[in-house]
Structure formats: structure tokens, C-alpha cells
C-alpha positions as CSV (number, residue, x, y, z in Angstrom):
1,X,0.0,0.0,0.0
2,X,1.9,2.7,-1.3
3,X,1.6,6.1,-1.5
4,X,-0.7,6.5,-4.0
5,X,-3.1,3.7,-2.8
6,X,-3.4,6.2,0.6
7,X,-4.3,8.9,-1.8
8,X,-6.7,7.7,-3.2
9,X,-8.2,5.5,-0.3
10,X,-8.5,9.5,0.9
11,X,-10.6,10.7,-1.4
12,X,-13.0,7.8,-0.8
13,X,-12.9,8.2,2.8
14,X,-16.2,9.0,5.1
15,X,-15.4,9.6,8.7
16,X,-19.0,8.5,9.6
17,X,-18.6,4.4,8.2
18,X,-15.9,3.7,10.6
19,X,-13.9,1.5,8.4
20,X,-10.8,3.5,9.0
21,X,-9.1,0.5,11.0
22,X,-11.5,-2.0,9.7
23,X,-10.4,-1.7,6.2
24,X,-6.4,-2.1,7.3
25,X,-7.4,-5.4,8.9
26,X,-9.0,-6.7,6.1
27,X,-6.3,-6.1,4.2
28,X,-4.0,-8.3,6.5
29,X,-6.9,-10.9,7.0
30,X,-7.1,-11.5,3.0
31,X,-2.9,-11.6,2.5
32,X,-3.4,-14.3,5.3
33,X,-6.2,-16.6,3.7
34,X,-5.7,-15.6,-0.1
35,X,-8.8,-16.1,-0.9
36,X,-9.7,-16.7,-4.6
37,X,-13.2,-15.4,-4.4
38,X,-14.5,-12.9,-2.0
39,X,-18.1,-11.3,-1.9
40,X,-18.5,-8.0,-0.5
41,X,-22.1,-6.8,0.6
42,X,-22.1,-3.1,0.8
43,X,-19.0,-1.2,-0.7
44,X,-16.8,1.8,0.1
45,X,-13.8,2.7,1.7
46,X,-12.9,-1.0,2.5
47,X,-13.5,-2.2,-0.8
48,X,-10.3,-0.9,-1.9
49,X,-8.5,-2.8,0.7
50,X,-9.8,-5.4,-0.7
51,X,-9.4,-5.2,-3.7
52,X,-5.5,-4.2,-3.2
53,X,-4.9,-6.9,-0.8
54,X,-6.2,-8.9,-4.0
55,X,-3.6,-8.1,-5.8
56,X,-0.9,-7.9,-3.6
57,X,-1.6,-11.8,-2.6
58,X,-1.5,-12.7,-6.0
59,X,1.6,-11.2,-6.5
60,X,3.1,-12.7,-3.5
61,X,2.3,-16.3,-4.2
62,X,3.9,-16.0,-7.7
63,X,6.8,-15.5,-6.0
64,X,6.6,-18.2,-3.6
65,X,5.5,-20.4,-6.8
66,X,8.4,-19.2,-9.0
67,X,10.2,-20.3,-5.5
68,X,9.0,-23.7,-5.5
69,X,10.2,-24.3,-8.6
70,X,13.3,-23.6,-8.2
71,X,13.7,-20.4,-10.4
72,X,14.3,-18.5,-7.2
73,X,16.7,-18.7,-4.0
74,X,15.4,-17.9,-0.5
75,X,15.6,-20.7,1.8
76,X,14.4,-19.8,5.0
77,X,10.9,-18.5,3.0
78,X,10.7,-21.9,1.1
79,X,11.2,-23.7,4.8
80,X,7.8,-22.2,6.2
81,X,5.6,-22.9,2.6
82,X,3.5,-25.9,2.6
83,X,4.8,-27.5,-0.2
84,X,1.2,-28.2,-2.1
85,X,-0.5,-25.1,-2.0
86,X,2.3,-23.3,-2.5
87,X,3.9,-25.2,-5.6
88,X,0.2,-24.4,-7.4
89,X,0.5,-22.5,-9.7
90,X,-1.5,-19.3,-8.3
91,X,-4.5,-17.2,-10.3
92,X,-5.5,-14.0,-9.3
93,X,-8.1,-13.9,-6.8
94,X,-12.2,-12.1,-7.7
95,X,-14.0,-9.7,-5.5
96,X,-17.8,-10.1,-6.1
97,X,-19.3,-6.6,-5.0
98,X,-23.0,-5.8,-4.0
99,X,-24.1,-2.5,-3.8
100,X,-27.2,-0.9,-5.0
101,X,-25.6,2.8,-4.0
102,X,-29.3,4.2,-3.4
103,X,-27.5,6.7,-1.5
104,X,-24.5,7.6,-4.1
105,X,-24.4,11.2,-4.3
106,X,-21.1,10.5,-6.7
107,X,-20.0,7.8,-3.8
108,X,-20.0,5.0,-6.8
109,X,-18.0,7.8,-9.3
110,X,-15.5,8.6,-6.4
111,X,-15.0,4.7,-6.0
112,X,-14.8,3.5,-9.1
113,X,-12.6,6.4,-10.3
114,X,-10.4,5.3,-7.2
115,X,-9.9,1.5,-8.6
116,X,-9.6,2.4,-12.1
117,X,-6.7,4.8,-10.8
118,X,-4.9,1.7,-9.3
119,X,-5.5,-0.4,-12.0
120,X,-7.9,-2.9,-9.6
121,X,-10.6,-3.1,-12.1
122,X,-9.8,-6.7,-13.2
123,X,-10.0,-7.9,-9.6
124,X,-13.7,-6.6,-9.3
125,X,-17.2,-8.0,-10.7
126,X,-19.7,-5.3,-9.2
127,X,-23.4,-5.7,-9.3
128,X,-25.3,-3.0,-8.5
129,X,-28.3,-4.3,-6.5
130,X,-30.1,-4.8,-3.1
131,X,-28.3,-7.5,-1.3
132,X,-32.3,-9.2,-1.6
133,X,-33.2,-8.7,-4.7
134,X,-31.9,-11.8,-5.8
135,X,-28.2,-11.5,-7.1
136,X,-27.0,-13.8,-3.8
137,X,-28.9,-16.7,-4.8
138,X,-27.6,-16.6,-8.5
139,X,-24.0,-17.0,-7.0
140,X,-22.2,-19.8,-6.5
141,X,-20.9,-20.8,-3.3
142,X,-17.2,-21.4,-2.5
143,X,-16.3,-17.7,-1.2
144,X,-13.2,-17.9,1.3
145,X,-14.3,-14.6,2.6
146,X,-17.5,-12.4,3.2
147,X,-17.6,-9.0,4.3
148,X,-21.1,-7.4,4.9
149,X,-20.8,-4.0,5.9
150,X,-24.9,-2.8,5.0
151,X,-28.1,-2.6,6.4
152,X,-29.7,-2.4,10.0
153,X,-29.1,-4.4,12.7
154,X,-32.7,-5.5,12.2
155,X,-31.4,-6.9,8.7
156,X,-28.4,-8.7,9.8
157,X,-30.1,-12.2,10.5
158,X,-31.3,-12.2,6.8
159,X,-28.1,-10.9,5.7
160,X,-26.5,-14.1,7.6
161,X,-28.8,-16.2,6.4
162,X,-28.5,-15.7,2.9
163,X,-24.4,-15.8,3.0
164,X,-23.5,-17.9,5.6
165,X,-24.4,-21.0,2.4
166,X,-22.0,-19.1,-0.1
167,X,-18.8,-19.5,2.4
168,X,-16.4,-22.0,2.1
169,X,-17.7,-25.1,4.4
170,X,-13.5,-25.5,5.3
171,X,-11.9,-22.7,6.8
172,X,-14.8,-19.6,5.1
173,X,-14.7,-16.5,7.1
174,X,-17.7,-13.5,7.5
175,X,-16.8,-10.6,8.8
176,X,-19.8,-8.2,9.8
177,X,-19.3,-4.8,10.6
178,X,-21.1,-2.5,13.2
179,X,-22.3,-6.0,15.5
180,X,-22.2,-3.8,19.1
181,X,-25.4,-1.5,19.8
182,X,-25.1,1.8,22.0
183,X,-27.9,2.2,25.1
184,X,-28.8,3.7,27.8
185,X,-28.4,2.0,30.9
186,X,-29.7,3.0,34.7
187,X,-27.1,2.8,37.1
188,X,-28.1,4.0,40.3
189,X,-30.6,6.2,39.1
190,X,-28.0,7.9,36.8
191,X,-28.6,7.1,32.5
192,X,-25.4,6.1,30.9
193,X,-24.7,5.2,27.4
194,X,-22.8,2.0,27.3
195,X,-22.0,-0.2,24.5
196,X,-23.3,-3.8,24.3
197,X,-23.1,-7.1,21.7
198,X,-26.2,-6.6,19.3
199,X,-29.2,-8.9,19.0
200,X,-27.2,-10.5,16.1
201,X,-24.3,-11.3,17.9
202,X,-25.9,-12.1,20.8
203,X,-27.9,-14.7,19.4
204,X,-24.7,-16.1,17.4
205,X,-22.8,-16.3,20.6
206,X,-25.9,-18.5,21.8
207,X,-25.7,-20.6,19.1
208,X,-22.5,-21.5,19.6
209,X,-22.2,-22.0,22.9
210,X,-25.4,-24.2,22.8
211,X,-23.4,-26.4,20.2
212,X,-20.4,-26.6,22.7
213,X,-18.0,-28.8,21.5
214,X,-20.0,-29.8,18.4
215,X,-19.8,-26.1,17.2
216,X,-18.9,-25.9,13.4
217,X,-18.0,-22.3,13.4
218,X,-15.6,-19.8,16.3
219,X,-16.0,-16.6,16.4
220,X,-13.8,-13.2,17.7
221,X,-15.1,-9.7,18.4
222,X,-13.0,-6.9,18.2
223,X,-13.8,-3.5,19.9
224,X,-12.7,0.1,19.4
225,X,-13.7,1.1,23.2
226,X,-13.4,5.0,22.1
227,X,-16.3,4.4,19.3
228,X,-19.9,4.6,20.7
229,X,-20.7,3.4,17.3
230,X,-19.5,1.9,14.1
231,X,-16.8,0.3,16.1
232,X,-16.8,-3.1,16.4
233,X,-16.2,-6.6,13.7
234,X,-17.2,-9.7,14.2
235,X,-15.6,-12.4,12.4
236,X,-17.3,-16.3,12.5
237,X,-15.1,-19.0,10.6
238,X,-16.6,-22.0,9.4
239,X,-14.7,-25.3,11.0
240,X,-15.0,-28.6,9.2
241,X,-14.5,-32.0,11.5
242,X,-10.8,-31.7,11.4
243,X,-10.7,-28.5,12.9
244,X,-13.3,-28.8,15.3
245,X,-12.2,-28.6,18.9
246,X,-10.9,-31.9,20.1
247,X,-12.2,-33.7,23.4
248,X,-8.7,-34.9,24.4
249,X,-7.6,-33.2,27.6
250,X,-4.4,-30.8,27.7
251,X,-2.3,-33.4,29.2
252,X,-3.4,-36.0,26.8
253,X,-1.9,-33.7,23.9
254,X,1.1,-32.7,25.1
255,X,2.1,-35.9,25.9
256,X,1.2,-37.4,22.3
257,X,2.7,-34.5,20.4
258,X,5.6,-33.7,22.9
259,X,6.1,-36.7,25.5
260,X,5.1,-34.7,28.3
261,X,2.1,-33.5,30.1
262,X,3.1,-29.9,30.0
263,X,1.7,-26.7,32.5
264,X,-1.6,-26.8,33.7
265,X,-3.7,-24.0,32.4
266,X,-5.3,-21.7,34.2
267,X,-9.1,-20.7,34.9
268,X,-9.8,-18.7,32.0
269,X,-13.4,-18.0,33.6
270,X,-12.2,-16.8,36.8
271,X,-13.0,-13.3,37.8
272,X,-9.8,-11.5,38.4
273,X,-11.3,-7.9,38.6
């Protein structure tokens, strides 16, 4: 992300979305997974991010193919690939972007000005629509990542329920945006405004914790604790049986992997306040 990707991610900046942080951590999130197919539900500042971090993964996995092969020296690099994925010849990853822009004001112009400028446009395959008016259900599944940054928190369950089929049933990742809800709360006669986990996420966290150790998806909040709102992400990642949490004790593993029982962990429930 050089210097002219922060220009232009400037000029398609709005203070009031909140994706200023959001949008770097995507970034990282997509070098991490490389994802060859993405959907985006609701577009902006962070679709650039996306987009970018698109392009700079493909870019980086030539390398580590052209590495494989032999055509390039860096040991220490070639020690930490896995030797299948990386020795495939890589293809550059697809953003599939959803946005109707009923309120554009120029916001589409700005942004598509912005990706044409950084020569992103092959990466992207917008369609300009309602998340419900049908375009999700003429997709195919298979996307490594979702990001749904749209609609009110009243629309989120229906927003889950129409991508959580599209992701990747081994290792797919949703991020939502915007999951913690500002109130008013009474303490001691005195209203404060406090921020709390959403009815979405409230009702995820149930679902999982219902499932126990037969949950097929984990999931991570992240907070920005100076935000009253548009500052939080939730991220839910699909688990397949392999990855699913194991019922062997903590002894029991060490001493099959390493030979020895190993520490004892800690309460991690315990109330240390």
C-alpha cells in the first residue's frame, strides 16, 4: 500500500462508516487466507483494501510459486511454505461486489474512479443491486471470505442467512461490521450510554455455545472502546471436523505431540477484577 493507494483511499474516505481501522485489517486478513473469491455486501472505503490486498496476494504467491520451482533462492521462505498449496501455480483472486448505491451522491464515481486509478478493475465484478433482490442466490458458493458491511441491525439475521451458504464449508470467514449497539443503561438512578453485543451477535454467541463442543463455526469480536458506534467486527469462521475442537484433555496432547504432560492452564473464567 503505497503512497498512492493512501491517496486515493483518501478521497473515498467517510469519517462516519468507521472503516478506517476495519479496512487495514482486512487487508491483512485477505494476505493471510488468499482467498480466490471474495463477496462484498455493501461497498466503500474497505472495498479498496480489498481489492488491493487482492492483488498484492496474488503477486506474492507468484513468488513463492516461481520459489518452488526452483527459479528463485530464498531458503528460510521456502522452509515455512506448505509444499502443495504453495507449488500451485497461483490465479489471481475475484471480489464479487453488492451494492445498490441508493444513496451515491457521486459515492460510486468517487470509487470506481479510485480502482480504475490503481489499475484494480480486473480484480472486481460489481453488481449493483439490493443484497435481496436476488443477485445472492444466483451465485455460486465457495467464497473464502464475506464481508457485509450494510443494512440495520434489524437486517443482519437475513443478511447471515443468505451468505453464511456461499462461504467455504473448510476454513470460510464472515466478517460483519457495526455488530455492538449503543444504550442507555440505569445505574443508580443515573442514564449512561454503554455499549453492548447486538441482537445478532448475541444470538450467534448462543448458538454456539449451545453447540459446545459440536460447534462448526468460532467466532472473535473486536472492539474500538473510544467508538460509541461503528466500532466493532465480528468475524465467525466456518470449521470442518478436522478443525473442530478436540475432546482430548491438555495433558493428553502434550504428551502425544511432545512426550510430556506440559503446565496446567489456568481458569480462564475466573474473575480477576
Amino acid at each position: 500500500m503505497n503512497s498512492a493507494f493512501w491517496e486515493v483511499a483518501e478521497s473515498v474516505h467517510h469519517p462516519g462508516m468507521g472503516t478506517e481501522n476495519v479496512a487495514v485489517m482486512l487487508y491483512a486478513l485477505v494476505k493471510m487466507l488468499r482467498p480466490s473469491h471474495v463477496l462484498a455486501v455493501g461497498l466503500g472505503y474497505s472495498t479498496l483494501f480489498l481489492l488491493q490486498a487482492l492483488a498484492d496476494s496474488c503477486e506474492e504467491a507468484l513468488r513463492d510459486y516461481e520459489l518452488m520451482q526452483g527459479n528463485t533462492l530464498n531458503p528460510a521462505r521456502r522452509e515455512v511454505l506448505h509444499e502443495i498449496e504453495a507449488d500451485r501455480k497461483p490465479k489471481p483472486g475475484r471480489l464479487v461486489a453488492i451494492d445498490d448505491f441508493s444513496d451515491d451522491g457521486g459515492r460510486l464515481k468517487q470509487l470506481l474512479k479510485g480502482i480504475s486509478h490503481l489499475h484494480l478493475d480486473g480484480y472486481m465484478e460489481l453488481h449493483r443491486e439490493k443484497y435481496d433482490a436476488g443477485v445472492l442466490e444466483r451465485l455460486h458458493g465457495g467464497f473464502q471470505l464475506v464481508w457485509v458491511d450494510c443494512g440495520h441491525q434489524l437486517e443482519y439475521i437475513d443478511l447471515t442467512n443468505r451468505v453464511w451458504p456461499l462461504l467455504h464449508n473448510e476454513g470460510g470467514v464472515l466478517g460483519m461490521h457495526y455488530t455492538y449497539v449503543d444504550v442507555a443503561a440505569d445505574f443508580s438512578g443515573r442514564l449512561e450510554r454503554i455499549v453492548i453485543p447486538g441482537p445478532w451477535l448475541n444470538e450467534v454467541r448462543r448458538r454456539q455455545l449451545q453447540a459446545g463442543l459440536d460447534a462448526r463455526f468460532e467466532l472473535l469480536s473486536i472492539l474500538e472502546p473510544h467508538k460509541f458506534r461503528q466500532g466493532s467486527l465480528t468475524l465467525l469462521r466456518k470449521v470442518d471436523h478436522g478443525d473442530q475442537c478436540r475432546e482430548t484433555s491438555l495433558a493428553q496432547e502434550n504428551a502425544s505431540l511432545y512426550g510430556v504432560s506440559g503446565p496446567t492452564l489456568s481458569d480462564l473464567n475466573a474473575d480477576d477484577s
